[in-house]
N, C-alpha and C positions, 0 to 999 in steps of 0.2 A: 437428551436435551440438545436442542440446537446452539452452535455457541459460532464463532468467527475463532479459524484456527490459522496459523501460520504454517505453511509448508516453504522449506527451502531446498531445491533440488542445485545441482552439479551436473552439467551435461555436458556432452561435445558441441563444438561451436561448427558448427555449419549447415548449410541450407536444409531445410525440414522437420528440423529440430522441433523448433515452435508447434509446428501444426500436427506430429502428432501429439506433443502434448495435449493442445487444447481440445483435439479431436477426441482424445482419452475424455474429457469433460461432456463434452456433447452426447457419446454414446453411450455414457454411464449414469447420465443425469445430473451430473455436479453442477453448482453453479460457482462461476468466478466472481471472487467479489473484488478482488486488487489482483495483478500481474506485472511482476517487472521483469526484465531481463537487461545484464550487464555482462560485461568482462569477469572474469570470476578471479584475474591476478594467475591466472597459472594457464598457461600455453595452450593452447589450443580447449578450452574451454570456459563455459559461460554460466552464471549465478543466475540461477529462475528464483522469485520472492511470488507465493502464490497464498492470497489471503480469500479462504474461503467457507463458508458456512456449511456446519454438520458435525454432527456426533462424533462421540469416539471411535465409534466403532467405521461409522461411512469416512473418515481420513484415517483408517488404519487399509480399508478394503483400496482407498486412492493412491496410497503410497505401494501398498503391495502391486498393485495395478501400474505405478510409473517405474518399478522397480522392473517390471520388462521387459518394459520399451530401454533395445538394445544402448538409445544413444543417454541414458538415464545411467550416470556412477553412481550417483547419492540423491538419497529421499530422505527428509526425513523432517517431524513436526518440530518449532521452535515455540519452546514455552514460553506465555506470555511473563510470566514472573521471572524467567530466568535470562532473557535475549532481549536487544537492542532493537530496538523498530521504530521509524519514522517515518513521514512523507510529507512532502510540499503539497501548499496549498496558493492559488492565484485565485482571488473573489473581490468579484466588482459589486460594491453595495452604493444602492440608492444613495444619496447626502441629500435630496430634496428638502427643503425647510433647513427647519434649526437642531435635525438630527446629527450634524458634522462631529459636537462634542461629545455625546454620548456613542458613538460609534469608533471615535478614535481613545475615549478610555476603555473600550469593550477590545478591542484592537492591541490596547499597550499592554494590557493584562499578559495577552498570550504572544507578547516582542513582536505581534504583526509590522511587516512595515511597510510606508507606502511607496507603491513603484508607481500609480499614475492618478492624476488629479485629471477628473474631464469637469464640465461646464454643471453637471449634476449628477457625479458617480465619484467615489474614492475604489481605487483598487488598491490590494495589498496581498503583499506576500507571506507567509507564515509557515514555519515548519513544528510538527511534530508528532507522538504518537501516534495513531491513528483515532484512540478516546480523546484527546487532548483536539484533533481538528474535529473531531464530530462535535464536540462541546462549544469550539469556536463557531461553529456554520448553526450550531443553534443558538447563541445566544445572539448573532447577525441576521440571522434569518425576521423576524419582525423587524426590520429596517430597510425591508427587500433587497435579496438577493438577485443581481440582475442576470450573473455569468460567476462560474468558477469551471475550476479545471483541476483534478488532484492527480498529482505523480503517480500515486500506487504507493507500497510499503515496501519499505528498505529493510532487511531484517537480519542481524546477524547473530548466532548462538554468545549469549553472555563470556567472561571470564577467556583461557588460554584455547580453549577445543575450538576446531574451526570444521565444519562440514567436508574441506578434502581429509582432513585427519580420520574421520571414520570409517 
């Protein structure tokens, strides 16, 4: 069964890094569905957050597979029940007519807040899971959706273990 799996990698920080990763993607047939990349807090290396669709067994054969690209320390799946994952969200919704009210209770639900008023658009920002924004852009979505833009998934292993520890 296909499902959206979180993969968090640990790599060396400099030029090339990225592209083979994604090039791993390309020739293996994977699809990306979220990619971040940041500072990882430890010297000379960077935290890859990769959220992507597939079986157990297709992100068991992905990890094995980024596990030998040289610039690759750590691979490894972060379960959803157990690890910390978020991402930002910026969506410009229609306000035409006398929808303003119902769009900002749909909004406060999920602590949306608003960064810009136009002449007939409210935008807002909102952070969190990734179920929790796909649930926001659907209950917005029948108010038109005019533009958003999502960060990608922030993702870190739950409790004291951190991905350099493994």
């Amino acid at each position: 069964m296909q499902n959206k799996q979180i993969i968090g990698l640990l790599v060396h920080n400099h030029p090339g890094v990225l592209l083979r990763v994604t090039s791993l993607f390309t020739r293996r047939g994977f699809n990306i569905d979220s990619l971040t990349v940041s500072p990882a807090g430890i010297d000379g290396y960077s935290r890859m957050t990769i959220r992507m669709n597939g079986d157990d067994r297709e992100v068991e054969q992905f990890i094995n597979q980024m596990l030998k690209i040289v610039d690759v320390k750590k691979a490894e799946v972060l379960p959803e029940d157990s690890s910390v994952a978020s991402e930002l969200i910026l969506v410009k919704i229609s306000s035409a007519g006398d929808t303003q009210n119902d769009i900002l209770a749909v909004t406060s639900a999920y602590h949306a807040s608003i960064v810009n008023i136009g002449a007939s658009s409210l935008t807002f920002r909102a952070s969190g899971s990734p179920a929790q924004i796909d649930k926001l852009i659907g209950e917005l979505a029948p108010y038109g959706i005019m533009e958003m833009a999502r960060t990608g998934i922030a993702a870190l292993d739950g409790g004291d273990i951190c991905l350099s520890d493994r």
